[in-house]
C-alpha positions as CSV (number, residue, x, y, z in Angstrom):
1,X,17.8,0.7,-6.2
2,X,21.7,1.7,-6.7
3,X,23.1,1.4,-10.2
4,X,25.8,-1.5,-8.4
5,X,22.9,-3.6,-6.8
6,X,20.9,-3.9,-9.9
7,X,23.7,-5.0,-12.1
8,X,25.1,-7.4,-9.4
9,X,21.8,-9.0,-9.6
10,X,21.3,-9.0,-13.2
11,X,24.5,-10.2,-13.4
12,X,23.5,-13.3,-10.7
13,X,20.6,-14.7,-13.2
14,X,23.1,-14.1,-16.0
15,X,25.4,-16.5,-14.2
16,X,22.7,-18.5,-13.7
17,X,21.9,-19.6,-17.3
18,X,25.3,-18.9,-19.0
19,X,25.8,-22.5,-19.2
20,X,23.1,-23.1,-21.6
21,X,24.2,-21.3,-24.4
22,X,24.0,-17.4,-25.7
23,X,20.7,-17.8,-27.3
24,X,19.3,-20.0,-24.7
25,X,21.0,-17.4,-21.6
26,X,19.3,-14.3,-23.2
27,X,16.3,-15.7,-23.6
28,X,15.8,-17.2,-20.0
29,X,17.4,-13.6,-18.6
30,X,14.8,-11.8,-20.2
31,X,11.9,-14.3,-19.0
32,X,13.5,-13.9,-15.7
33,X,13.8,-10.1,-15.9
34,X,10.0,-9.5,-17.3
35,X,8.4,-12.1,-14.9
36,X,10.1,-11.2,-11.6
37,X,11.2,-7.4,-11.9
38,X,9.0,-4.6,-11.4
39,X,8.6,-2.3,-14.6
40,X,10.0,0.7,-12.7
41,X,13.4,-2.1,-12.2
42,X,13.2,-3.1,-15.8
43,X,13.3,0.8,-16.7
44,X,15.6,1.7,-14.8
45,X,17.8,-1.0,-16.2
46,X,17.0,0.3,-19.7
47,X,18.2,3.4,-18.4
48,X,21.6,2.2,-17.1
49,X,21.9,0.3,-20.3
50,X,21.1,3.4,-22.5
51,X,24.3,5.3,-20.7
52,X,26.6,2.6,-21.2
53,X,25.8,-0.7,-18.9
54,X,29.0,-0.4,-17.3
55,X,30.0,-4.0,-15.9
56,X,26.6,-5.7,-16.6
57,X,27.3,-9.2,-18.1
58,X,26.9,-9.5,-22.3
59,X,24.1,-11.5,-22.1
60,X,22.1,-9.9,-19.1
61,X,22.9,-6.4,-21.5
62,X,21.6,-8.3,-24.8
63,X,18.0,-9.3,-22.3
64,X,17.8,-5.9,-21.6
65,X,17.9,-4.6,-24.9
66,X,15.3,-7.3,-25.9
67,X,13.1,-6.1,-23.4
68,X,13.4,-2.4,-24.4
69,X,12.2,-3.6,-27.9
70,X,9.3,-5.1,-27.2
């Protein structure tokens, strides 16, 4: 998957559950990210994250980084 697709969708559940709060919005992002991606998505993602997350929403980068630790 392209750097641009996986970031507009990350970015799409982060949209999703911005409304409920930060701590609420990371947590639901991550639950969304570990139930529904595939671990070769959620690595790359890691990846992308690793080298900068260029134009990936606060909250869907703080998910991300949750899911790396753990």
């Amino acid at each position: 998957m392209t750097p641009e697709k996986m970031v507009h969708m990350a970015n799409q559940i982060a949209q999703f559950f911005a409304p409920y709060g930060r701590e609420q919005a990371v947590a639901g992002i991550e639950d969304h990210l570990r139930k529904f991606w595939e671990p070769r998505m959620r690595a790359q993602i890691t990846t992308y994250i690793a080298s900068g997350g260029e134009g990936l929403h606060e909250f869907a980068a703080e998910a991300v980084g949750r899911l790396a630790n753990k």
